[in-house]
N, C-alpha and C positions, 0 to 999 in steps of 0.2 A: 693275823691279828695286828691292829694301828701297834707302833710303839706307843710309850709312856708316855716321853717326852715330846711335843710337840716341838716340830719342824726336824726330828731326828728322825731316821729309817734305822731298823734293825738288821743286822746281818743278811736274816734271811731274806727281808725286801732288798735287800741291798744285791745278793745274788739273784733277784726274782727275773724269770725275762719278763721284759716289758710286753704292754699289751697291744693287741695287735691295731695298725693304725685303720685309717678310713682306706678302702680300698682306690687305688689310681682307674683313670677310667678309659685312660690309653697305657698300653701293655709295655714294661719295660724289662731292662736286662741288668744283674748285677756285675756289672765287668770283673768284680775282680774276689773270689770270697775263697773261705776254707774251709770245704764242711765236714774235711776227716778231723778240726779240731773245733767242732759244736755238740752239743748233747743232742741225743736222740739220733733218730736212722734217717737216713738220706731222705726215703719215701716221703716222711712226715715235715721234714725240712722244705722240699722241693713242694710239698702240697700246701705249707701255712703259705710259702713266697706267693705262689700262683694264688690263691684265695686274696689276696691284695693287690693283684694285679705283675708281680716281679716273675715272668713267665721263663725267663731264661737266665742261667748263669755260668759265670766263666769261675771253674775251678779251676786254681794255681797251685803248682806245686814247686818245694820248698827244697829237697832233698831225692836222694833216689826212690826212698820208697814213696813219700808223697808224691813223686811224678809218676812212679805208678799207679799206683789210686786212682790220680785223675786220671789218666787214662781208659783203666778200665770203667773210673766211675763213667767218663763220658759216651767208652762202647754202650752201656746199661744204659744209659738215660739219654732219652732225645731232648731233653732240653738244658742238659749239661753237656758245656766244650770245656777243653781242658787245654790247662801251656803247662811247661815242663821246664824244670832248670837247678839250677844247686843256686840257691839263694846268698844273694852277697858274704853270707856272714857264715857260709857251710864254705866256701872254697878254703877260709884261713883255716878248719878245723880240719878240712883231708889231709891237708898238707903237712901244719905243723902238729896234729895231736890235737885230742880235747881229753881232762881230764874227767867231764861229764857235771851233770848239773849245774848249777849257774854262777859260780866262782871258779870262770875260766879266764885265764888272763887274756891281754889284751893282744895278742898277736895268734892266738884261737879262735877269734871271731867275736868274743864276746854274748853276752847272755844265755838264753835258753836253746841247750839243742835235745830234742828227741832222741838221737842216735844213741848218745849214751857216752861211755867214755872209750877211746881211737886213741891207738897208736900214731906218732907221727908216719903218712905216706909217701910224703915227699910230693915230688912234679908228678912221676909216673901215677902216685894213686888219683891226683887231680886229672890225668888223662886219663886214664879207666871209667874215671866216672862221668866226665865230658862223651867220651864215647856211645856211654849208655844213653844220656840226654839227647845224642845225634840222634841212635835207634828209637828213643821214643817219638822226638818230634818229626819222623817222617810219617806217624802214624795220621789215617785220615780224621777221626774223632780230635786230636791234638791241632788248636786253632793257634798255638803260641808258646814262642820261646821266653820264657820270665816266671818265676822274677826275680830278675838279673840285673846287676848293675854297678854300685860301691855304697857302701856303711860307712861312715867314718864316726858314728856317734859309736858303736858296737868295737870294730876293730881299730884299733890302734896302729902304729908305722908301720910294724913287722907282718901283718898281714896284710896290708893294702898291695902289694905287688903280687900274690896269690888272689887277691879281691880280682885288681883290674885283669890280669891275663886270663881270668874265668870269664870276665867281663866280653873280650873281647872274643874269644871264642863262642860263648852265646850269640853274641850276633853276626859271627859269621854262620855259623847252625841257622839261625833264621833265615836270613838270606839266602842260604843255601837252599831250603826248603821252603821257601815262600811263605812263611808265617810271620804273625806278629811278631814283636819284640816287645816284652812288658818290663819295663824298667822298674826297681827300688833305687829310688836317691835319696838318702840320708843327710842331710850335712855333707853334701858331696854336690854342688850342682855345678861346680866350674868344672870338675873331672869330669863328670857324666856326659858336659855336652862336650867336651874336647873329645874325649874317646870316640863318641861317636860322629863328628868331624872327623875324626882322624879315620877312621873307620870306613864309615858309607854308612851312613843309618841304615834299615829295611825300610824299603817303601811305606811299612803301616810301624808305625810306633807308637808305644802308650807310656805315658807317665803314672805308674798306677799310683793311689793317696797323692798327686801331685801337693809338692809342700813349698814350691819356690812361690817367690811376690809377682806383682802387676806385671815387671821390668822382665821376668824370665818367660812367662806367661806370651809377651811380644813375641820375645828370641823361637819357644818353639810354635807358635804359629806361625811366623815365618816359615821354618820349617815341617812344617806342616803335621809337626807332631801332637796326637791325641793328650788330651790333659782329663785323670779321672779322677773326679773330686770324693771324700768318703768322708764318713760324719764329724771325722775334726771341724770341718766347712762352717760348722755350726756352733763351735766352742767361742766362748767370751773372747779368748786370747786370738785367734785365729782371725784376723780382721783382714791380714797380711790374703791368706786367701780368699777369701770374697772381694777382695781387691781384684786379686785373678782372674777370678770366676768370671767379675764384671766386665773383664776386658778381653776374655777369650773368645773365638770365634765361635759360632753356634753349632757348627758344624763340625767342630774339634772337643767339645764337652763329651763326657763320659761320666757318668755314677757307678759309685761300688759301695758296698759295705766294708771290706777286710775283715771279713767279721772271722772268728769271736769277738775282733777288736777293734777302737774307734768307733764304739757305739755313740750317734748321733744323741744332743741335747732335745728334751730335757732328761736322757736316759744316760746320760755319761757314766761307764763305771759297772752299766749293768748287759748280762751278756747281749753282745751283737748276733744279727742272722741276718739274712736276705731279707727276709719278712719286711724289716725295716727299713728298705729303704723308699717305701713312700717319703717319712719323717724328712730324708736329706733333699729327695726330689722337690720337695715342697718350702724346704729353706733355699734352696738353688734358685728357684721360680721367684721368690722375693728378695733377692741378690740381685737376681738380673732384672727383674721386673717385667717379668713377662706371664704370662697365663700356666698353672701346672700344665694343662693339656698340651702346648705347643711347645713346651720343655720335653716333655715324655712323649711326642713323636721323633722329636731331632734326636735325645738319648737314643732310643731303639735303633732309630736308621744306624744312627752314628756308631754303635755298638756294634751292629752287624756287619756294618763296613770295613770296622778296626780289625776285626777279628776272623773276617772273610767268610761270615755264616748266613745262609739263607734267612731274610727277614721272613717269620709268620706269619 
């Protein structure tokens, strides 16, 4: 039912998922999504994407158990890969304690964790659980180690040294096992690329939601790192990234949804899915100015190259 007031939505349009767009007409991939935390069952998730053309997706996982999911979701599903990792903001809660739901201080990680409320583990329970992440990403379904990286909008001082040394054991794991590496940078972009200078990048690395300007945009082309744009691309404020976008190489672009979250304009606010990313491929196309079709063959290739999976 319309609201009352005109130009205002109700609630329930407000939670409504958006409608499905025009379908793409060259087949792409959503690099980066989450869909143990979307409504409804995987089946019908993976069947609205492919019905628009989004034929393949890289589920990421967050935590231990989210790395397992994707996992086995990616055994299950041939057109789900999966990466695996303790998410920037889950290494400060093994360590120091979370007292569980989302008034966790700042050397916890900050905001919202599934897990619940943890004892502090110290180093050793951070290495138990790195551990497990080794075991998962040798598996062959697991395309990637991420998403791993630094938070600093989330954790505050006392966790960023629990952040980076997770950090940096992630991509040794990748490396180790020749997988990608999917980055989270926060408000972190001088750290992220030092570490991994200091490091040795993996060969295939991805920025997933890439959030730095034109200027950082250089820095990892140069480096030959993947940059995967997601529906912020499209927000008013966000100009700083289509900045980017414009000056990345063709060959280095990537789309994702991150969904539930980062639902592309003009659906900001209302739940994200795969489905949806025609909406961002087709602002991306008029950023760069170039044709949808010849954007959504470079994605695809460029997808299956980051991730080291058989193009269809």
């Amino acid at each position: 039912m319309p609201s009352n007031t005109p130009g205002t939505a109700t609630a329930s349009e407000k939670n409504a998922a958006p409608p499905l767009p025009e379908p793409l007409r060259v087949p792409v991939a959503d690099s980066h999504t989450h869909l143990d935390m979307q409504s409804g069952t995987v089946e019908e998730g993976l069947a609205k994407a492919a019905s628009v053309g989004v034929t393949t997706v890289v589920q990421v996982g967050c935590d231990l158990a989210g790395s397992r999911w994707a996992a086995e979701t990616a055994a299950a599903y041939d057109s789900v890969h999966a990466t695996v990792a303790l998410h920037p903001n889950e290494a400060p809660r093994i360590v120091h304690g979370d007292p569980g739901g989302t008034s966790q201080p700042p050397r916890a990680g900050g905001g919202w964790s599934r897990q619940g409320a943890r004892e502090p583990g110290g180093d050793a329970a951070l290495d138990e659980a790195l551990a497990e992440i080794d075991r998962l990403a040798a598996l062959p379904q697991v395309k990637g180690v991420g998403e791993t990286g630094l938070d600093y909008f989330r954790t505050g001082p006392e966790g960023k040294e629990a952040q980076e040394r997770s950090f940096r054991a992630h991509i040794e794991i990748a490396k180790r096992h020749g997988k990608a590496l999917v980055i989270h940078d926060r408000d972190a972009h001088a750290d992220v690329l030092r570490v991994l200078k200091e490091e040795g990048a993996p060969e295939r690395t991805v920025f997933h939601c890439y959030s730095g300007d034109a200027a950082m945009a250089e820095i990892c082309a140069r480096a030959g790192y993947f940059m995967s744009f997601a529906g912020n691309v499209t927000f008013k404020n966000a100009q700083h990234l289509r900045d980017a976008l414009a000056v990345a190489p063709p060959e280095l672009v990537l789309v994702e949804t991150d969904a539930p979250f980062l639902t592309p304009a003009p659906y900001r606010g209302r739940p994200n899915a795969p489905y949806l990313v025609p909406v961002t491929v087709r602002a991306m196309a008029a950023v760069r100015g170039t044709d949808e079709d010849t954007l959504a063959t470079a994605l695809a290739a460029n997808t299956a190259r980051a991730f080291g999976y058989p193009q269809a």
